[in-house]
Rosetta silent file (secondary structure, phi, psi, omega in degrees, C-alpha in Angstrom):
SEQUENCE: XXXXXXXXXXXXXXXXXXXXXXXXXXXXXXXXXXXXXXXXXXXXXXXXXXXXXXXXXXXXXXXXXXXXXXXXXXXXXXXXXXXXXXXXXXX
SCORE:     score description
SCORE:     0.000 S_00000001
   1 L     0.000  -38.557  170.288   75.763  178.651   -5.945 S_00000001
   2 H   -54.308  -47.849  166.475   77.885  178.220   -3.087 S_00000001
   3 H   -42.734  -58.180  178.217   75.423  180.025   -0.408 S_00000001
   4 H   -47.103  -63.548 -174.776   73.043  177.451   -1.880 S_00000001
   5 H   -61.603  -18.957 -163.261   75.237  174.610   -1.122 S_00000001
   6 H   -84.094  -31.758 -162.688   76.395  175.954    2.428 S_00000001
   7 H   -92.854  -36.662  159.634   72.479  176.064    2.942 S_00000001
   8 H   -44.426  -60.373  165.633   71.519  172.825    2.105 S_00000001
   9 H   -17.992  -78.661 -154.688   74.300  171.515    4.039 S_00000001
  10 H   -63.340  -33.604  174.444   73.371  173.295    7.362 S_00000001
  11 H   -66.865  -32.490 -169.113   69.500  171.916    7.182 S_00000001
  12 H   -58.723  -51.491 -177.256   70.949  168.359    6.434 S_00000001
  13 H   -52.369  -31.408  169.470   72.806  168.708    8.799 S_00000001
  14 H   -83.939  -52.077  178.330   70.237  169.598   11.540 S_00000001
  15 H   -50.325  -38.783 -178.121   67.734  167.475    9.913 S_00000001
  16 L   -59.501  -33.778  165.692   69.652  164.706    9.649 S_00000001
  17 L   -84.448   -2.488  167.514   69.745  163.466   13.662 S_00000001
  18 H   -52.198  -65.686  177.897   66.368  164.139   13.485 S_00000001
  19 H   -57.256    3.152  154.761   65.562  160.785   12.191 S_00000001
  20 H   -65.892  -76.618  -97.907   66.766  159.312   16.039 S_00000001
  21 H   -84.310  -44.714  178.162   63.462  160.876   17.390 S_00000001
  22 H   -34.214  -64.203  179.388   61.168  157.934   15.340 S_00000001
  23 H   -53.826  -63.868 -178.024   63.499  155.076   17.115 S_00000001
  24 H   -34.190  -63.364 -144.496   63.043  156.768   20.412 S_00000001
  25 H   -57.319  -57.705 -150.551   59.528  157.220   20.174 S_00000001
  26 H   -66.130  -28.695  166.821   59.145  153.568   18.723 S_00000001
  27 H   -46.701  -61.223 -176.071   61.213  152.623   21.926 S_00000001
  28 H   -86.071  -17.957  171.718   59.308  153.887   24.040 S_00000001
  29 H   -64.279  -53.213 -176.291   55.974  153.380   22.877 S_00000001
  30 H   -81.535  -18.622  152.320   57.057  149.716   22.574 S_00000001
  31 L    55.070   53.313  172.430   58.898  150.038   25.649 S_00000001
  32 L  -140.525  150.907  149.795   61.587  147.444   24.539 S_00000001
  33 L  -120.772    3.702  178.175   64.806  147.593   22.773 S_00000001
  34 L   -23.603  -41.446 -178.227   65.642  144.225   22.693 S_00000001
  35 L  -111.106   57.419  178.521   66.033  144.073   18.791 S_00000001
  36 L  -124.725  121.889 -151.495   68.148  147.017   18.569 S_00000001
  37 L   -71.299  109.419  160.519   72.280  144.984   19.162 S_00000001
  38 H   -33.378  -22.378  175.222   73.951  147.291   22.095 S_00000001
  39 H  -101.573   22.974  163.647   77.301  146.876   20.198 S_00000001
  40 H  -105.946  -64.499  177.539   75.816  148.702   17.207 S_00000001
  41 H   -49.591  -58.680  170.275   74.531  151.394   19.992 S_00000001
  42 H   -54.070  -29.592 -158.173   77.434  151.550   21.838 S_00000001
  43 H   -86.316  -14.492 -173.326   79.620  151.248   18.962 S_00000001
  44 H   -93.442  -47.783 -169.588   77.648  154.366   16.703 S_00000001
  45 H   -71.248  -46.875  173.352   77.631  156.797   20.087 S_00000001
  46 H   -48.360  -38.627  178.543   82.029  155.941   21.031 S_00000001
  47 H   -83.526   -7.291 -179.071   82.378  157.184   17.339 S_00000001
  48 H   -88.895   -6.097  175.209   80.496  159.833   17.686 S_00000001
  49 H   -78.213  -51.266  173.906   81.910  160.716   21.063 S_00000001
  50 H   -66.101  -39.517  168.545   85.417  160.458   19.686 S_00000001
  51 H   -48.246  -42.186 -155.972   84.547  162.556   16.566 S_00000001
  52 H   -57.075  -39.106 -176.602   82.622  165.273   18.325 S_00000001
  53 H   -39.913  -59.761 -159.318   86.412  167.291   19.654 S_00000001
  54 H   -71.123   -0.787 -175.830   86.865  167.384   16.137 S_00000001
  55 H   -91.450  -54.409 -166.689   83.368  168.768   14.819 S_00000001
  56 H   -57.273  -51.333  168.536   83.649  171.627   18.002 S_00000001
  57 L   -59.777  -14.159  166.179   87.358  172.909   16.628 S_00000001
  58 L   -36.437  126.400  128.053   85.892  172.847   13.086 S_00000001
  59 L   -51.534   -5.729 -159.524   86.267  175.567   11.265 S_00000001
  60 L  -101.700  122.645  146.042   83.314  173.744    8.737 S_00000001
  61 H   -56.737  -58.647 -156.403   79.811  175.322   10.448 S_00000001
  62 H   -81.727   10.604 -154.869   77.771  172.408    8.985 S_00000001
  63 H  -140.713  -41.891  161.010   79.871  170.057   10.295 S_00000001
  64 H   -44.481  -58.035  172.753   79.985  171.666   13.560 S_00000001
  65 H   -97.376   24.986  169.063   76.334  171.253   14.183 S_00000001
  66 H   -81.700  -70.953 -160.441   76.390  168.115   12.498 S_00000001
  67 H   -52.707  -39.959  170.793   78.758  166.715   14.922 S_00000001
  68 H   -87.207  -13.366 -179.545   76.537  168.282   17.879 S_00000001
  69 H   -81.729  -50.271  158.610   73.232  167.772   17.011 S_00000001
  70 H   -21.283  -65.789 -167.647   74.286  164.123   16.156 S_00000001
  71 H   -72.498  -33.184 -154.009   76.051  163.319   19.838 S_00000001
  72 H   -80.748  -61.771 -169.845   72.975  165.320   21.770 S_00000001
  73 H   -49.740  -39.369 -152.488   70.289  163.045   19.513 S_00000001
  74 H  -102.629  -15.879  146.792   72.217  159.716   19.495 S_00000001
  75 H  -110.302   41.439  128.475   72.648  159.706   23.400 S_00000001
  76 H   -51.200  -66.480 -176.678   69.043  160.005   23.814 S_00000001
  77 H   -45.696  -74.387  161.454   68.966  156.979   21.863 S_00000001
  78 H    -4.143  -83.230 -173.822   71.430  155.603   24.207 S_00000001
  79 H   -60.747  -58.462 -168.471   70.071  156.346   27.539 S_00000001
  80 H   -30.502  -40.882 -163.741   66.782  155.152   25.662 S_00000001
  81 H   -76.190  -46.483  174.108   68.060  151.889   24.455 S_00000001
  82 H   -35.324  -66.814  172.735   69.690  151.390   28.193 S_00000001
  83 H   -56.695  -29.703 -149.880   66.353  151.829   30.048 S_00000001
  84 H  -127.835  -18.124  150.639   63.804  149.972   28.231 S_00000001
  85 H   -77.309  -36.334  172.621   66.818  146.813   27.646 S_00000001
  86 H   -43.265  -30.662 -179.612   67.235  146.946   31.477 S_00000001
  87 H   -73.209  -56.574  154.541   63.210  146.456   31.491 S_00000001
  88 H   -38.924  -48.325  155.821   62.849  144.127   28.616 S_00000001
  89 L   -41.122  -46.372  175.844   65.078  142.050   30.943 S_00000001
  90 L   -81.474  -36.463  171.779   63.687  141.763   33.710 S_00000001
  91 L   -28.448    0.000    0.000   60.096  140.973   32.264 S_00000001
């Protein structure tokens, strides 16, 4: 039962940062971000930037690539959110 649970875990865990790739897409396709607040963006990637030492020294695997798949996915979204407000702006 445990193996089970360890296994669930690690796909949530990959799967789970997954769900940035929609918002990108939706970004870019729309190629605005205007109604996404930059202190929600900024404020979701600094915790995940301050978390991530502690996901890489984990001893927890699922929590390890939790912590990295997260930070790699969520400053896409970032840089995403950056370009296309910088854009939105100028229009």
């Amino acid at each position: 039962m445990e193996k089970i649970i360890f296994n669930l875990g690690l796909i949530a865990s990959f799967l789970l940062p997954l769900f940035n790739v929609p918002l990108i897409m939706k970004i870019i396709k729309r190629k605005s971000s205007g109604d996404l607040s930059l202190v929600w963006v900024i404020g979701v990637w600094s915790c995940l930037a301050l978390m991530l030492p502690q996901a890489l020294i984990s001893t927890d695997f699922v929590f390890r690539i939790f912590g990295i798949m997260n930070m790699l996915l969520f400053s896409v979204v970032l840089i995403v959110v950056l370009k296309y407000r910088h854009k939105a702006e100028e229009s």
